[in-house]
N, C-alpha and C positions, 0 to 999 in steps of 0.2 A: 535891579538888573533884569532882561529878560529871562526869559521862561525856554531852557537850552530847548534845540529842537528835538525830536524824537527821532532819528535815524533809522532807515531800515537797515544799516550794517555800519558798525563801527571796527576799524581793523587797527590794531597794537602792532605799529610795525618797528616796533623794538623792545624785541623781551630776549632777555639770556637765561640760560641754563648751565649749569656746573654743578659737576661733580666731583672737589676733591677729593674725594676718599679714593674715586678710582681712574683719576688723570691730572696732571700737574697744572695750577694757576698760579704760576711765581707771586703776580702782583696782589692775591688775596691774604699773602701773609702779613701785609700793611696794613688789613684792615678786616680785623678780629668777626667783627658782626657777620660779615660775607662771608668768611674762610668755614664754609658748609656747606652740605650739599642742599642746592634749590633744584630738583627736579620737577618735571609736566606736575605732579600730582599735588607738589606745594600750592600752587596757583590757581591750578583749576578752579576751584570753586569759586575765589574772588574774581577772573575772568569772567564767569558765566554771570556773578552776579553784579558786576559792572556793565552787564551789556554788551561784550567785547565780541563779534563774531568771527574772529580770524587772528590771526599771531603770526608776527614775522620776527623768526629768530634770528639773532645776529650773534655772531664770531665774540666770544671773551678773551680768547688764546693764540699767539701765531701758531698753531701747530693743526696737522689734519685731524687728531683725536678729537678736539673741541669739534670739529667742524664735521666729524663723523659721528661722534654722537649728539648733535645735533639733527643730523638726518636720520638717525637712528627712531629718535623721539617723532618727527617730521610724519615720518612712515608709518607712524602705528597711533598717534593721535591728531583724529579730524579736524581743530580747531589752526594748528599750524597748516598756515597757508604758504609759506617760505622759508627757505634759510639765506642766510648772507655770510659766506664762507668766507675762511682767509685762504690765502695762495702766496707764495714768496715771491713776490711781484720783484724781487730785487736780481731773481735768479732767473733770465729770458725762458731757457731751455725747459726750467722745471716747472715755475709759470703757467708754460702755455701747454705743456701735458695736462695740470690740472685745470686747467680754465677749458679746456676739450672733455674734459670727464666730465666737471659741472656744467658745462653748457647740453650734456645729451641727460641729466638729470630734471625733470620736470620741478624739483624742488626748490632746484638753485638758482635764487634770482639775482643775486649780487654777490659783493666782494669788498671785503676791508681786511684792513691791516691795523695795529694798536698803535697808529703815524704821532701818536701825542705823547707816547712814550719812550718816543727817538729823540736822541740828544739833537741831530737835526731840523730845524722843525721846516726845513725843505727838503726833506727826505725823498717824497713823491716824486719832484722832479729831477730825478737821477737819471742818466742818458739810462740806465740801465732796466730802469722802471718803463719809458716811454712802449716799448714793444708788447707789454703785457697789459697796459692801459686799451694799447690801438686794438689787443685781441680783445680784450672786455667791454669795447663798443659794436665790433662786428660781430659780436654773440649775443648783442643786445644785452648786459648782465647791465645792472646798477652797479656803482660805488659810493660804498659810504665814506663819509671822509669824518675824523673828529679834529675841532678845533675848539683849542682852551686857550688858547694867545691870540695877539693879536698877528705876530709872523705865520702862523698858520691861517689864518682868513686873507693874509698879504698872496701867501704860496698859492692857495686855492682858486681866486681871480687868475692867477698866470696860469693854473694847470688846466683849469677852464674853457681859455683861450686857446692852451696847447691842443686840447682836442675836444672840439667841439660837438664831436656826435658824442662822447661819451654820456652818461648818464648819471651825473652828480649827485648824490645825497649827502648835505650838510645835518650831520649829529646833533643833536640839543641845544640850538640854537647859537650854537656857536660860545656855548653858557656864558653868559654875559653876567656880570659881577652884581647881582641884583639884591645879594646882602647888605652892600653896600651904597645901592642903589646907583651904581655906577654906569656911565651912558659911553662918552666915547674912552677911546678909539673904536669902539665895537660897534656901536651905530651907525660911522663913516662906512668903516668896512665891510658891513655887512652888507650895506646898502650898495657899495660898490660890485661885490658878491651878486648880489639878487640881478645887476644889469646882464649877466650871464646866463640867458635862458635856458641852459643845459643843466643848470644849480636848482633843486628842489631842497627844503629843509622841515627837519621834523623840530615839533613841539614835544621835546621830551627831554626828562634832566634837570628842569627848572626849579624844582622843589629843594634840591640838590643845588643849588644854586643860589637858598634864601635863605634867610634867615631863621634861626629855631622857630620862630611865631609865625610862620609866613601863612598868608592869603593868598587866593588867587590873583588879589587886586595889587598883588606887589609886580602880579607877572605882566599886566595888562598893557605900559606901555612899551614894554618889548615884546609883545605879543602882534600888538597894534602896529610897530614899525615894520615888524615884519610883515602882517596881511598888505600894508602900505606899500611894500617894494616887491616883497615876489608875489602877491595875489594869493589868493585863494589857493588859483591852481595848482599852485605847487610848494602847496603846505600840506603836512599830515602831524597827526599824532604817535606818540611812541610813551609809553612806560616809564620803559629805563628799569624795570623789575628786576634783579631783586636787589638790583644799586638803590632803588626809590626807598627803599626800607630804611636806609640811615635816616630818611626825613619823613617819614609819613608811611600809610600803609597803601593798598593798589590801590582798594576800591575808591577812599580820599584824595586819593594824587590823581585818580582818571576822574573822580565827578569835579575836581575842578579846574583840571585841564580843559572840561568841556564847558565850566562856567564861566572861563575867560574867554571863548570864541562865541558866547550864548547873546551877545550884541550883534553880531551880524547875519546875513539872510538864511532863509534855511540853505540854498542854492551853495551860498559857502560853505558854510556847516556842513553839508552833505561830501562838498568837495575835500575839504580836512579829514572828514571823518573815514569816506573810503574813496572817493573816486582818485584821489591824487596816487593812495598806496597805489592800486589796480592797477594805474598805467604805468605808474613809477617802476614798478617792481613786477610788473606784467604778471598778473596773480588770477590762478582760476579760484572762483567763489560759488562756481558754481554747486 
């Protein structure tokens, strides 16, 4: 394989922090290894020695706590470059209070909600949802979306459509069944996905998605389908920390994140690496 390229900035634009001891994560009591506290200081070191020059934190919890102290951490260590808050996008009124607080936040670049963990898996498109969507494109904020079915990559394409300035961020590829080596429905759809130039998607979660033995070479041609339909442009990489830790540790799950994208130019490479986060997620690096 090639020789990855050397980047003047690599940005992690999906790393979580939690703290059960001193705020609730309902969903960590299913899954023992997580259920502890990973704070900034766990990581640091493997960040700096991965290369990693920037972090974008993203929302574990619907509730403001997670997304408070996440800003908390944000403010006091240099390497987080953003946070991606949650807001209750179901509730118009409350919503758009907090989507006015975080948009006068220079910290706050986007917005998700745990949409994979609704019994709905059209949740998003709720008449009730649409008014807090239209605010989070006139404040310029990204949305991340997660999708682990294929009714949720279906929902995505129409929510897309619904509004088209918004600023789409597809989760972990949409994790595609790569244990399995499974291809469709999630190649149609994704690919249908990517015709929606407002959809950006990160490379993150994959390892989490393989097999105990896994290679990077397991991840390669759903790596490849994707550079294939959304371009370069509007791919980045993400962690997935400290979920990656069921399959591997960071610094292994980032070098060969970056040796499945280590075939194409540097131009792309640099593109994944940070220029897609930048714009994506409108991030000072300076």
């Amino acid at each position: 394989m090639s020789e990855s390229h050397q980047s003047a900035q690599m940005i992690d634009t999906h790393q979580h922090l939690w703290m059960p001891s001193e705020r609730r994560y309902e969903w960590l009591d299913a899954v023992a290894p997580l259920n502890a506290d990973f704070g900034p200081e766990k990581v640091a070191a493997e960040v700096a020695a991965a290369g990693v020059t920037g972090t974008v934190l993203v929302q574990a919890a619907d509730t403001y706590e997670d997304t408070f102290y996440m800003l908390s951490v944000a403010a006091s260590v240099s390497v987080v470059r953003g946070v991606v808050a949650w807001a209750p996008l179901d509730r118009p009124a409350e919503a758009a209070a907090a989507i006015e607080l975080y948009a006068a936040s220079p910290l706050v670049r986007g917005v998700r909600v745990l949409n994979h963990g609704y019994a709905d898996p059209r949740w998003l498109l709720q008449d009730s949802v649409d008014a807090s969507l239209r605010l989070l494109a006139e404040h310029g904020l990204a949305f991340d979306v997660v999708s682990v079915i294929g009714e949720h990559l279906s929902m995505l394409a129409e929510l897309a459509d619904r509004h088209p300035q918004l600023t789409i961020v597809l989760d972990h590829l949409a994790k595609p069944d790569i244990a399995n080596k499974g291809w469709e429905p999630w190649a149609s759809l994704i690919a249908e996905v990517a015709t929606r130039p407002n959809v950006s998607v990160k490379l993150s979660g994959l390892n989490t998605a393989s097999g105990p033995d896994w290679t990077w070479q397991d991840w390669l041609p759903y790596v490849d389908h994707a550079v294939e339909h959304f371009g370069s442009t509007r791919m980045m990489l993400g962690s997935d920390w400290p979920v990656s830790i069921l399959a591997g540790d960071f610094v292994g799950v980032w070098h060969a994140q970056r040796d499945v994208i280590a075939h194409l130019t540097a131009d792309q490479q640099d593109d994944i690496f940070f220029r897609t986060a930048i714009r994506t997620y409108s991030l000072d690096v300076s």
